[in-house]
N, C-alpha and C positions, 0 to 999 in steps of 0.2 A: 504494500500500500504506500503509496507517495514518492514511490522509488524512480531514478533518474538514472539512464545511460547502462544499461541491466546488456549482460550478454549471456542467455541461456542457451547451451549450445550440446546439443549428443546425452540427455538423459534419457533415461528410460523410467517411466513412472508405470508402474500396475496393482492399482487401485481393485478392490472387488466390484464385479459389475450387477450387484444387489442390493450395496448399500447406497440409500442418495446421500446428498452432500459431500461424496468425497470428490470434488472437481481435482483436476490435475494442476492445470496454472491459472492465476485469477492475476493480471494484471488492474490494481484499482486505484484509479487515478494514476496512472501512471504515465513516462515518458520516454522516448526515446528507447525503444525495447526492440533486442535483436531474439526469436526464439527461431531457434534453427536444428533440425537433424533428430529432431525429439520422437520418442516412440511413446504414445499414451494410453494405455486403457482405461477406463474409470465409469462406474456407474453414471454418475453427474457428468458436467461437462467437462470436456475436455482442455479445453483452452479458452475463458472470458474472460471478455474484458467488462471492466465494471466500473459506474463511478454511484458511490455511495453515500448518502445524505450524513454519515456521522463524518467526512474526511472530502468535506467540500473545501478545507484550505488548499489542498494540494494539486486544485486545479483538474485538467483535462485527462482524458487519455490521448496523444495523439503522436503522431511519428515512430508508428510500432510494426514491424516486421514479421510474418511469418514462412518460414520456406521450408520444405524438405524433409515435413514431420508425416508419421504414420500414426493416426487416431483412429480409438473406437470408442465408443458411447451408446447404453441405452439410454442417453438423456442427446444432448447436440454436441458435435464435433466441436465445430469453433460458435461462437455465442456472444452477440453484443447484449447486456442488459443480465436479467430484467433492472437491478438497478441503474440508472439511467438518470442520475439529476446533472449531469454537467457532460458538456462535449467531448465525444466520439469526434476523431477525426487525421485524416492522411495513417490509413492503416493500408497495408499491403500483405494476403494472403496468396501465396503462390506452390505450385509446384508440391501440394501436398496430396498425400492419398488416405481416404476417409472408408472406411468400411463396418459391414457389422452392425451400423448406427441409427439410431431410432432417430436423426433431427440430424440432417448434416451441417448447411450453415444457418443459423439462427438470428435475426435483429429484432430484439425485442423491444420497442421502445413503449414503456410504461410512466416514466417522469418528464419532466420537462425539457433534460438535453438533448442535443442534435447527433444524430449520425451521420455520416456528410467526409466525402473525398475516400471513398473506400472503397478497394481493388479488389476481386477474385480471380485471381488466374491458375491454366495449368492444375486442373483438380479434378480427380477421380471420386466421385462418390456414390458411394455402397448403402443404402437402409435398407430396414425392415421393421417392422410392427413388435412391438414387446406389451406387456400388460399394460391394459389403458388404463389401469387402476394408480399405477404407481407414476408414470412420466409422461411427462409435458411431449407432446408433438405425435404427430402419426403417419410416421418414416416417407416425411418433405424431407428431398433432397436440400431445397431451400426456403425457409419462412421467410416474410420479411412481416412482421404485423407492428401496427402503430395503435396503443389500447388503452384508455384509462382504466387506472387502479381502482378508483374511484369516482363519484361526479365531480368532486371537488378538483381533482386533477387536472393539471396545464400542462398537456403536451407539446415537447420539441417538435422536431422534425427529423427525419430520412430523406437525405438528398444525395445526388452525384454517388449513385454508387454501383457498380463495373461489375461483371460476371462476362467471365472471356475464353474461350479453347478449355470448355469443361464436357465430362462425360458422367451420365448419372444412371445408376439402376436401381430401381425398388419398385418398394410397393404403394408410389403416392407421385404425385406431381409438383410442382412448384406454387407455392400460398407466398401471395402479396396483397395485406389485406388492412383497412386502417377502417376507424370508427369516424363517425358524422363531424370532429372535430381534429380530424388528423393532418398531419401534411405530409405525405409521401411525395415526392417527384423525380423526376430525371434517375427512372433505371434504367440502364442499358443492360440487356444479353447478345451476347454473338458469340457464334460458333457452339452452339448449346446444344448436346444429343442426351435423349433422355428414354430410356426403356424400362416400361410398366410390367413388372412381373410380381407372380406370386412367388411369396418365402416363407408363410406361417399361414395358420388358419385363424387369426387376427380379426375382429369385423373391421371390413375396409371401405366403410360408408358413414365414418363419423370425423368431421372437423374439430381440429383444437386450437382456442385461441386463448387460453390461458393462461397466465393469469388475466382476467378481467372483471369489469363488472359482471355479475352475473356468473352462471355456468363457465360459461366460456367454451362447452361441448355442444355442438348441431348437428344433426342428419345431414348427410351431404352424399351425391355419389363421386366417385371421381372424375379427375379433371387432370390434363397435360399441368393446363395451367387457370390458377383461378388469380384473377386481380379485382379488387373492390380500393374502390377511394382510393385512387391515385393519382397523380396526373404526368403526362410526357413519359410512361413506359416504352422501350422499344425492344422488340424481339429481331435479331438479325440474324437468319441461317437458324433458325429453332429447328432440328430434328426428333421424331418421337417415333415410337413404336410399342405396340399394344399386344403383350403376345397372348395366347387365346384364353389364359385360364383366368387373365382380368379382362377380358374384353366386356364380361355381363356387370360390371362393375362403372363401366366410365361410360355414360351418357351422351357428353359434349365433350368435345378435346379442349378446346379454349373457351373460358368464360370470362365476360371483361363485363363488369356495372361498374357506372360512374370513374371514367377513366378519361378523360377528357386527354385529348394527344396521345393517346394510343397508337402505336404505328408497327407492325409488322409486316418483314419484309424475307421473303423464300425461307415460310413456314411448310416443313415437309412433314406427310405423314408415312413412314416407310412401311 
């Protein structure tokens, strides 16, 4: 926590993947952060980053590095939030492979800070479905949601943030998804392949956007991709593929409400 000029380099962390709260690395508030070459198992998540209401002196998280690590997670690989009271930003994940994992990458924004100037590249990632009783997500390659905790709650924003030369297999699609008070904008994907298979016998017709007001669990069938409350999404070279054990499962391939500037371009269904 509060930590400045950090070079984490070739650990190996293996956590039990039963018990929660044992995340592997929690960058909070922090700066200037090299994590490189890490192999992680852990129930919780893998690698978040966090800024937290008790350790608001110490400012942002931003100018943080990821490259070269192997993560597994029944919770999310990599994971911005859920604490979230001060700025996310200039993060760069690359070159990492994610497998095993019920939530690959995660941006939870539940407080007031911004997530904003954040890179994905160069990523392989692996879910699947684990008990809905115990963990947040339901094996999204990527979430991105924007959610009050409460009514009382002032949400940031998610902006400028990059998904590039990735390859995804599970058993879910991609959720970007914000409430009547949010502000998502400007996501880019390019170069995105994404194949829908079955790996558990999981039910694969329920959304999770927890923590929130409410539930935060809905009926849903599947979707490539679902976007609600966003604006200036762009899907470039979107690839997908539905192999036949989930095909009675996925209704619509892409579902877009309230997305104003939406734009995709040589979206394939292989």
């Amino acid at each position: 926590m509060g930590c400045e000029d950090v070079l984490i380099d070739g650990i190996r962390i293996l956590n039990s993947l039963n018990m929660a709260n044992c995340d592997g690395i929690d960058p909070d508030h922090c700066r200037n952060v090299r994590i490189t070459g890490c192999h992680i198992e852990c129930a919780d998540d893998c690698i978040v980053f966090k800024n937290t209401a008790s350790a608001m002196q110490y400012g942002p998280c931003e100018n943080i590095t990821v490259t070269g690590c192997t993560l597994t997670s029944t919770s999310a690989a990599i994971k911005f939030g859920t604490e979230s009271e001060a700025p996310f930003r200039n993060i760069i994940v690359q070159n990492c492979n994610i497998s095993r994992t019920n939530r690959g990458i995660s941006l939870q924004l539940r407080d007031k800070g911004c997530i904003e100037n954040v890179i994905f590249s160069g990523l392989n990632i692996d879910t699947r479905l684990f008990s809905p009783r115990h963990w947040w997500g339901k094996a999204e390659p990527i979430a991105i949601t924007a959610l009050r905790r409460k009514e009382t709650t002032q949400l940031g924003c998610i902006r400028n943030i990059t998904f590039e030369n990735i390859n995804c297999t599970g058993e879910n699609g991609i959720l970007i998804y914000g409430d009547e008070t949010s502000d998502i904008s400007d996501i880019y994907f390019k170069n995105l392949s994404l194949t829908l298979t079955e790996k558990t016998s999981w039910p694969k017709n329920t959304k999770d956007l927890r923590p929130c007001i409410g539930s935060g669990l809905a009926e849903d069938t599947l979707h490539v991709l679902t976007a609600h409350n966003a604006r200036n999404v762009t899907l470039e070279n979107l690839r997908w593929r539905t192999e036949k054990a989930m095909q009675e499962y996925v209704t619509e391939q892409i579902v877009v409400t309230e997305c104003p500037g939406f734009k995709m371009n040589t979206g394939q269904n292989a």
